[in-house]
N, CA and C atoms as a LAMMPS dump frame, in Angstrom:
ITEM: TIMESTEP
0
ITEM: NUMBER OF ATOMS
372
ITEM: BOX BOUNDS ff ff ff
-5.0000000000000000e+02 5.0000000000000000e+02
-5.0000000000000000e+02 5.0000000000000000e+02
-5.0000000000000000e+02 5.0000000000000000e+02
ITEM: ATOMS id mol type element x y z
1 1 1 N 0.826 -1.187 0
2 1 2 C 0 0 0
3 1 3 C 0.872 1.253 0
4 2 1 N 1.831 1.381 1.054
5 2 2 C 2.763 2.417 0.944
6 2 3 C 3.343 2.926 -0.51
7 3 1 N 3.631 1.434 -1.347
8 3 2 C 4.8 1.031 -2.41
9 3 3 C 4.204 2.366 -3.523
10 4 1 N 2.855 1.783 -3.421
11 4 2 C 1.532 2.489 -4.309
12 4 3 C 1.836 4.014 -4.469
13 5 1 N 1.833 4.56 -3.102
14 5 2 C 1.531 5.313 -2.601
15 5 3 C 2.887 6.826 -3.464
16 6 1 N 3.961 6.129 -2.656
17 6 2 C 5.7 6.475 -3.355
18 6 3 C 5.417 6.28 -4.929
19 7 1 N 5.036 5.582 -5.649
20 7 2 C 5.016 5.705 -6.58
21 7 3 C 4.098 6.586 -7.713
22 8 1 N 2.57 6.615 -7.09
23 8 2 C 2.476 7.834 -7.727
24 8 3 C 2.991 9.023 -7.878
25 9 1 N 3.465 9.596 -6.649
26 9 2 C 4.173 10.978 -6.808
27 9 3 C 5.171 11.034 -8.064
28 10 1 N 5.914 9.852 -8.399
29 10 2 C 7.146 9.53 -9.251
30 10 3 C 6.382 9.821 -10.774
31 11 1 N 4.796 8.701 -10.909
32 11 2 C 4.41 8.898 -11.94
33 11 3 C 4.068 10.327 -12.398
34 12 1 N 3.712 11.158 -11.376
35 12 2 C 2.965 12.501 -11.765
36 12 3 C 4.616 13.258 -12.396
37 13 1 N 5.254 13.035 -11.152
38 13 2 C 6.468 13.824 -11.846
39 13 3 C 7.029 13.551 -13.631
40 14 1 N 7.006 12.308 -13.66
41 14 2 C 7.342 11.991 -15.119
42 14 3 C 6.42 12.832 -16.144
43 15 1 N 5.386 12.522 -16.074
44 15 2 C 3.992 13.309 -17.158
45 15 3 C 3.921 14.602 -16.636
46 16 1 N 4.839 15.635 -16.056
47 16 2 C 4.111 16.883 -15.843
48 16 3 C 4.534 17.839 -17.45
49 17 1 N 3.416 18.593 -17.276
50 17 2 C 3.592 18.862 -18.436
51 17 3 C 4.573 20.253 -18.636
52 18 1 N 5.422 20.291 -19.642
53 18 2 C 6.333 21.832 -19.635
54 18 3 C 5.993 22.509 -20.332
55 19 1 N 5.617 23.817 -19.966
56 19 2 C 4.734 25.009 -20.812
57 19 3 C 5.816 25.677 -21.168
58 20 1 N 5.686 26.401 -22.249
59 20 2 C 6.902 26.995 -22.76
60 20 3 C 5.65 28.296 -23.852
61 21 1 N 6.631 29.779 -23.454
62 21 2 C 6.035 30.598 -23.73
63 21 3 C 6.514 31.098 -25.568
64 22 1 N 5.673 32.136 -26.267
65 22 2 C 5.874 31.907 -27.463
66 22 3 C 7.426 32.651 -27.281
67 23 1 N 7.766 33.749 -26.689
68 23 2 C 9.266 34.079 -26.621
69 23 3 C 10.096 33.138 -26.623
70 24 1 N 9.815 32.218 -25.593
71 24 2 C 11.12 31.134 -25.347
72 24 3 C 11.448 29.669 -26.392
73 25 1 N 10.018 29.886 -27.153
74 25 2 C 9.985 28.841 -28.249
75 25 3 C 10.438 29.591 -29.809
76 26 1 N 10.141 30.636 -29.528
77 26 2 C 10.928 31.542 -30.677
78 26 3 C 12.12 31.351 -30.52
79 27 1 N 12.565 31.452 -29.348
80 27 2 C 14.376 31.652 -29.05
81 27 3 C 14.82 30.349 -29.241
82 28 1 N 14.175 29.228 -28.695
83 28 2 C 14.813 27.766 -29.225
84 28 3 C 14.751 27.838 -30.43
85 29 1 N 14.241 27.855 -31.289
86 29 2 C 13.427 27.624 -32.387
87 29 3 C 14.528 28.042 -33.304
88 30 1 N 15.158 29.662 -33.064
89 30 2 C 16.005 30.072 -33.303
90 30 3 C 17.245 29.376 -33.436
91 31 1 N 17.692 28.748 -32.479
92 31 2 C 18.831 28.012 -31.5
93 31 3 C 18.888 26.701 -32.677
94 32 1 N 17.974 26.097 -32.609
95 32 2 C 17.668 25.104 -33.71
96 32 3 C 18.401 25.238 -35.413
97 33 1 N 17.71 26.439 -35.328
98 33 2 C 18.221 26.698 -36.849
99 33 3 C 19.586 26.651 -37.023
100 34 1 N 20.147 27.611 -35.973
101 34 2 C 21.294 28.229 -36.386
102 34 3 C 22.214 26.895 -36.466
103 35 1 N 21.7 25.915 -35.274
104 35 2 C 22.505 24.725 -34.999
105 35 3 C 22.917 24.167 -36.671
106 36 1 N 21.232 23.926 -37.546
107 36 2 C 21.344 23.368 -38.232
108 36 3 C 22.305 24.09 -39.897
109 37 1 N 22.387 25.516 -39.176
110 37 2 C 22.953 25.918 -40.45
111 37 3 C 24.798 25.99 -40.223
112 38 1 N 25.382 26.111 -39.122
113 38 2 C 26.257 25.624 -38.768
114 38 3 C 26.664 23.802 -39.352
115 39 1 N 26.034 23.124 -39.038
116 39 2 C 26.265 21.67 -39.488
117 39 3 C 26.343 21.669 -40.864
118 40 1 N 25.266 22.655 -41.589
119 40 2 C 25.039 22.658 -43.257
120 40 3 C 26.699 23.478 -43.645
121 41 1 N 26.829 24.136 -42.708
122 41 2 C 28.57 24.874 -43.5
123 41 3 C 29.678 23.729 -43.409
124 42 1 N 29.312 22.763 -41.902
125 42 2 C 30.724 21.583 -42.085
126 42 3 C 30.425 20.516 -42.878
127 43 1 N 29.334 20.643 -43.749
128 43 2 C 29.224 19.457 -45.144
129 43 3 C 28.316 18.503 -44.493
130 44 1 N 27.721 18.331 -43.33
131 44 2 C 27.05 17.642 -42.905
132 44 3 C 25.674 17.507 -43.519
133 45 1 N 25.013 16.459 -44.274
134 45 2 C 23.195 16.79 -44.697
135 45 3 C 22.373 16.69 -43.443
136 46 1 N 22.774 15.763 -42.593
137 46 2 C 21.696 15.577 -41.463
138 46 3 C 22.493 15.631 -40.55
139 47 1 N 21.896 15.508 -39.251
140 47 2 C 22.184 15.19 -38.028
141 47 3 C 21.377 15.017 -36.733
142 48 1 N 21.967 13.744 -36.05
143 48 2 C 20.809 13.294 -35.121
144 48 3 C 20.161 14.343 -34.026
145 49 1 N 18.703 14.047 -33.686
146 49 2 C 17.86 15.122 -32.894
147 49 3 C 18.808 14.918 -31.261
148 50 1 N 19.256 13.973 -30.795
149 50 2 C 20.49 14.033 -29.567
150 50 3 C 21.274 15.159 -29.439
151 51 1 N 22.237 14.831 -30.847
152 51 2 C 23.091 15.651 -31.04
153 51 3 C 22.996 17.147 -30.543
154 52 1 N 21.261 17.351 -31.135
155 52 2 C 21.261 18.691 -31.549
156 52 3 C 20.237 19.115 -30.158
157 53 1 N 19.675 18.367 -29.234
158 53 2 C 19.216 18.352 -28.242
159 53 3 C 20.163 18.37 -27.351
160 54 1 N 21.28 17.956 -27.035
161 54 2 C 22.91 17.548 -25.83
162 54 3 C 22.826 19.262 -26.273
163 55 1 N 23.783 19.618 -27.49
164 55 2 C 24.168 20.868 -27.641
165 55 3 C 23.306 22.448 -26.99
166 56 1 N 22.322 21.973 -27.503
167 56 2 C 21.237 23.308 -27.3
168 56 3 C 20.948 23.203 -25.472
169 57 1 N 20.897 22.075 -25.023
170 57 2 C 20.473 21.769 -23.473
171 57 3 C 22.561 22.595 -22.911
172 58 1 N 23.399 22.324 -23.22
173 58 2 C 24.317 22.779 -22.652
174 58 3 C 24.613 23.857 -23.151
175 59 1 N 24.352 24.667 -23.903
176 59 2 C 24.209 26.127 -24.458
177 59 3 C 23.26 26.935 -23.571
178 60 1 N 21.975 26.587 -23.387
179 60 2 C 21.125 27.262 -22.735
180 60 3 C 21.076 27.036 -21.216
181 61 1 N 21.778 26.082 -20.54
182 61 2 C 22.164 26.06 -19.224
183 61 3 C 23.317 26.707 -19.022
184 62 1 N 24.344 26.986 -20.09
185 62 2 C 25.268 27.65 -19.639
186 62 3 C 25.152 28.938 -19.726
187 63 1 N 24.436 29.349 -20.758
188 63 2 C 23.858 30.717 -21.209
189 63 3 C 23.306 31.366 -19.917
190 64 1 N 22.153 30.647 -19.27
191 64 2 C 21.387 31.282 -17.984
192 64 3 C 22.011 31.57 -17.154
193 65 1 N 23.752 31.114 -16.673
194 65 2 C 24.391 31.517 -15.924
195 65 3 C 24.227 30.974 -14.21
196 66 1 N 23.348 30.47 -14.049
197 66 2 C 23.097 30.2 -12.981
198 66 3 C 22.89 28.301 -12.969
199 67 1 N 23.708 28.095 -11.631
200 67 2 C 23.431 26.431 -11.433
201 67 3 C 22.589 25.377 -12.552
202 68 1 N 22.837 24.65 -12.947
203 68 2 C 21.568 23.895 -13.408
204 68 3 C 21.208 22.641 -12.607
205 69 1 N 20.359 22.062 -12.264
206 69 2 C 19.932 20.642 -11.778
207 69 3 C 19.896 19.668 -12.765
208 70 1 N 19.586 18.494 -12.112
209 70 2 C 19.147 17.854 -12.874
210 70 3 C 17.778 17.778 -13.702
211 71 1 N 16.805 18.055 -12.616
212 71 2 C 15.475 18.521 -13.215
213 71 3 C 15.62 19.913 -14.519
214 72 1 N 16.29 20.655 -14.373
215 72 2 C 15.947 21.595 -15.083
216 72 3 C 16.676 21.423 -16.422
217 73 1 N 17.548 20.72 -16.677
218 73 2 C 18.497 20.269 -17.945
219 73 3 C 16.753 18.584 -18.337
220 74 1 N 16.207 18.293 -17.623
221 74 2 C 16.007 17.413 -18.109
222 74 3 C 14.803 18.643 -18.762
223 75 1 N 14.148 19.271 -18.292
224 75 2 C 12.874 19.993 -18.796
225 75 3 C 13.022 20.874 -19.497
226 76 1 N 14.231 21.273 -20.091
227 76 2 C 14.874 22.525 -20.791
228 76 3 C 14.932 21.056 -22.381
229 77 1 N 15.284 19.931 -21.941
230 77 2 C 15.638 19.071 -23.066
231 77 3 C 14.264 18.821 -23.118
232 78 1 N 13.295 18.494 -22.613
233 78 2 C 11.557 18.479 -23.428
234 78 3 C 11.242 19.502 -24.405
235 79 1 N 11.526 20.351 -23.727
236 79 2 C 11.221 21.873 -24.351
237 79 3 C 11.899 22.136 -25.64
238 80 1 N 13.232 21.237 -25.676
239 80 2 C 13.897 21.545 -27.086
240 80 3 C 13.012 20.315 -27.697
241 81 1 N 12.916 19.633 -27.432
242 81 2 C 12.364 18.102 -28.373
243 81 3 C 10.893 18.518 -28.737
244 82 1 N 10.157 19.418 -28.052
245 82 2 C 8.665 19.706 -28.366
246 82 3 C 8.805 20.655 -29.541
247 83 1 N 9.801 21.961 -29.173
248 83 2 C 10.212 23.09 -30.698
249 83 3 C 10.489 21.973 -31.805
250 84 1 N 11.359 20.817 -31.313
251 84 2 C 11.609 20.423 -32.766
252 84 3 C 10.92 19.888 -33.633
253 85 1 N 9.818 19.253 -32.568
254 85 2 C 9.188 18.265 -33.359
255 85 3 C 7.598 19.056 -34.188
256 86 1 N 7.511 20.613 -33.226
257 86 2 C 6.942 21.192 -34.34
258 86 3 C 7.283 22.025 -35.226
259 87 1 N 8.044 22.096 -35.276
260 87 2 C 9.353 22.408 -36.468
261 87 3 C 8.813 21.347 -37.386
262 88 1 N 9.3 20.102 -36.956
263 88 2 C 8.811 19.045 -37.96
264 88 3 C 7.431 19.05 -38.386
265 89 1 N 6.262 19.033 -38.074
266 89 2 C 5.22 18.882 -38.113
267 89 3 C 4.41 19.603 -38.474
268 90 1 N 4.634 21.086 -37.921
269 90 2 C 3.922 22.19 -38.114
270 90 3 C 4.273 23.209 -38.948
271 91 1 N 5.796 23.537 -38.553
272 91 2 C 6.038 24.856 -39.437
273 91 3 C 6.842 24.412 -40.58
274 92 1 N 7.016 22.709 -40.566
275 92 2 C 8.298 21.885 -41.95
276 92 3 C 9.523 22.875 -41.991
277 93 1 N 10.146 22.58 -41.203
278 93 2 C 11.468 23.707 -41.856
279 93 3 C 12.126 22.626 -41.297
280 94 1 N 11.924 21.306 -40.677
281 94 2 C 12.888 20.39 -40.451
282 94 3 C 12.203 19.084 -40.945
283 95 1 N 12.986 17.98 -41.431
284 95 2 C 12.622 16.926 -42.082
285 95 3 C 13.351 15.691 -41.236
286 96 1 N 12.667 14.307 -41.2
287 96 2 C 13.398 13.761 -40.896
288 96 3 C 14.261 12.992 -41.718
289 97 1 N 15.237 12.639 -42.324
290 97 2 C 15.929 12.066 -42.955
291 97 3 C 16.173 10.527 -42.58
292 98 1 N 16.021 10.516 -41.484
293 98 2 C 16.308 8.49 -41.023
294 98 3 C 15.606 8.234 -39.73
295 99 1 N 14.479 7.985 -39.722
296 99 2 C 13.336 7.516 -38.587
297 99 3 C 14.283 6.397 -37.705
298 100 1 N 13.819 6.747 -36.947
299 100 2 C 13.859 5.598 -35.446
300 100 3 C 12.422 5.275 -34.289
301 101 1 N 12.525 4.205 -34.054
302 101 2 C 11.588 3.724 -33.301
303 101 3 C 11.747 4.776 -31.765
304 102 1 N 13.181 4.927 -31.57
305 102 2 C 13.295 6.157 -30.769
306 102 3 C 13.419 7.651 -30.909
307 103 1 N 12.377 8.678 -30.408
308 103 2 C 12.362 9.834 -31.343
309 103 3 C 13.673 10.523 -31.521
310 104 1 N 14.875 10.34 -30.558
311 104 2 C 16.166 10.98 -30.406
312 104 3 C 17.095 10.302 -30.97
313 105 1 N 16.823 8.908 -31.354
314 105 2 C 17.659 8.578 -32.286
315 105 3 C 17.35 9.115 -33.945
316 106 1 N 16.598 9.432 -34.173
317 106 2 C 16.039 9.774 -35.417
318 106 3 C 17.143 11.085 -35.961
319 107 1 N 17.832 10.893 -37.093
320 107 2 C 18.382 11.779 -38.239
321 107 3 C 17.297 13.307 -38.838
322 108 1 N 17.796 14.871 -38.105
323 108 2 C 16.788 15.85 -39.098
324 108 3 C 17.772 16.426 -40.105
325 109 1 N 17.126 17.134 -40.615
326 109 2 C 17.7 17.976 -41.702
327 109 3 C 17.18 18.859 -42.171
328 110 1 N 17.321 20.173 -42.408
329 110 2 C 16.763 21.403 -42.312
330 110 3 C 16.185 21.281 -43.84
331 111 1 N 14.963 21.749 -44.268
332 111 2 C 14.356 21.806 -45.312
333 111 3 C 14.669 22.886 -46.769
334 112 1 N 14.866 21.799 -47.771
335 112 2 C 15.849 22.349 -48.611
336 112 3 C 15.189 23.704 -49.136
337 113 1 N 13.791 24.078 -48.693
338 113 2 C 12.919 25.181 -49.879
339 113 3 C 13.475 26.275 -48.453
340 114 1 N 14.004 26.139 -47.493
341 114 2 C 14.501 27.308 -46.592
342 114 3 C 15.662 28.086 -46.765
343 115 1 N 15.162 28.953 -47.259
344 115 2 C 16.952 29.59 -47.408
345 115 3 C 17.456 29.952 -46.289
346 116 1 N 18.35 29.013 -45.733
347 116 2 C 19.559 29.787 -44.425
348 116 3 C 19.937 30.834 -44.503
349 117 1 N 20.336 31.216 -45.636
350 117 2 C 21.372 32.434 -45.435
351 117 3 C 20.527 33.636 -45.355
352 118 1 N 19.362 33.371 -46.141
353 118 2 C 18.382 34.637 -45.868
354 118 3 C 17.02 34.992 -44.725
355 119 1 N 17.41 33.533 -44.051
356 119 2 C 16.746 33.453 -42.783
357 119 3 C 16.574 34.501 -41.762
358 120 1 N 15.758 35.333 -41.131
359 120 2 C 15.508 36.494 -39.942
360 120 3 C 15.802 35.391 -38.993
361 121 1 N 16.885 35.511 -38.136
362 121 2 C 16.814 34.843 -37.282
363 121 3 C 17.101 36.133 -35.907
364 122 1 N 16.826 37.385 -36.164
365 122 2 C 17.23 37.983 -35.106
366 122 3 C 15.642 38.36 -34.079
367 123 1 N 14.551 37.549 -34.664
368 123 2 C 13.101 37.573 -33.589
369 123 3 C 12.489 39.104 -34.034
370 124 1 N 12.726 39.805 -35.016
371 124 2 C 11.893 40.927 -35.262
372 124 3 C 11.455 40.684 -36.34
């Protein structure tokens, strides 16, 4: 009964949900791109959503300047995997190039009708 008990709290924590405001999904969103246009200058066509999730999670924890936890690197990495995947889905400016049964193993690649170089990426 106790066991029960300890363990819901665990389940709620897993499913809570991370709200993310349109500023801060603009600014990933941003973060995303640039990642991917950087990779497009070292000859790279794709590269895995990890990759580009590790990078952006230790950019933006180091960026904030202040401590990170563990909780907050793990919910800062939802928050990048939710921009990306409507990136993928919604706004297509990312493609996947090599599916996986796991969503972070999966290969993206920035969409060829986007021009990088003429991209607004400065949020005005």
């Amino acid at each position: 009964m106790e066991a029960e008990q300890q363990q819901q709290p665990a389940k709620q924590a897993e499913t809570k949900k991370v709200k993310i405001t349109y500023d801060e999904y603009h600014r990933i969103a941003q973060l995303i791109l640039l990642t991917f246009k950087s990779v497009e200058k070292e000859g790279q066509t794709s590269v895995s959503q990890a990759d580009i999730v590790n990078k952006l999670v230790q950019k933006l924890e180091i960026e904030d300047g202040n401590g990170t936890s563990v909780e907050k690197a793990h919910e800062t990495s939802k928050k990048i995997q939710n921009v990306i995947q409507h990136l993928i889905t919604k706004e297509n400016m990312l493609l996947v190039t090599q599916d996986s049964k796991i969503k972070n193993e999966r290969y993206l690649c920035a969409n060829i009708n986007i021009d990088m170089e003429n991209l607004d990426l400065s949020g005005q």
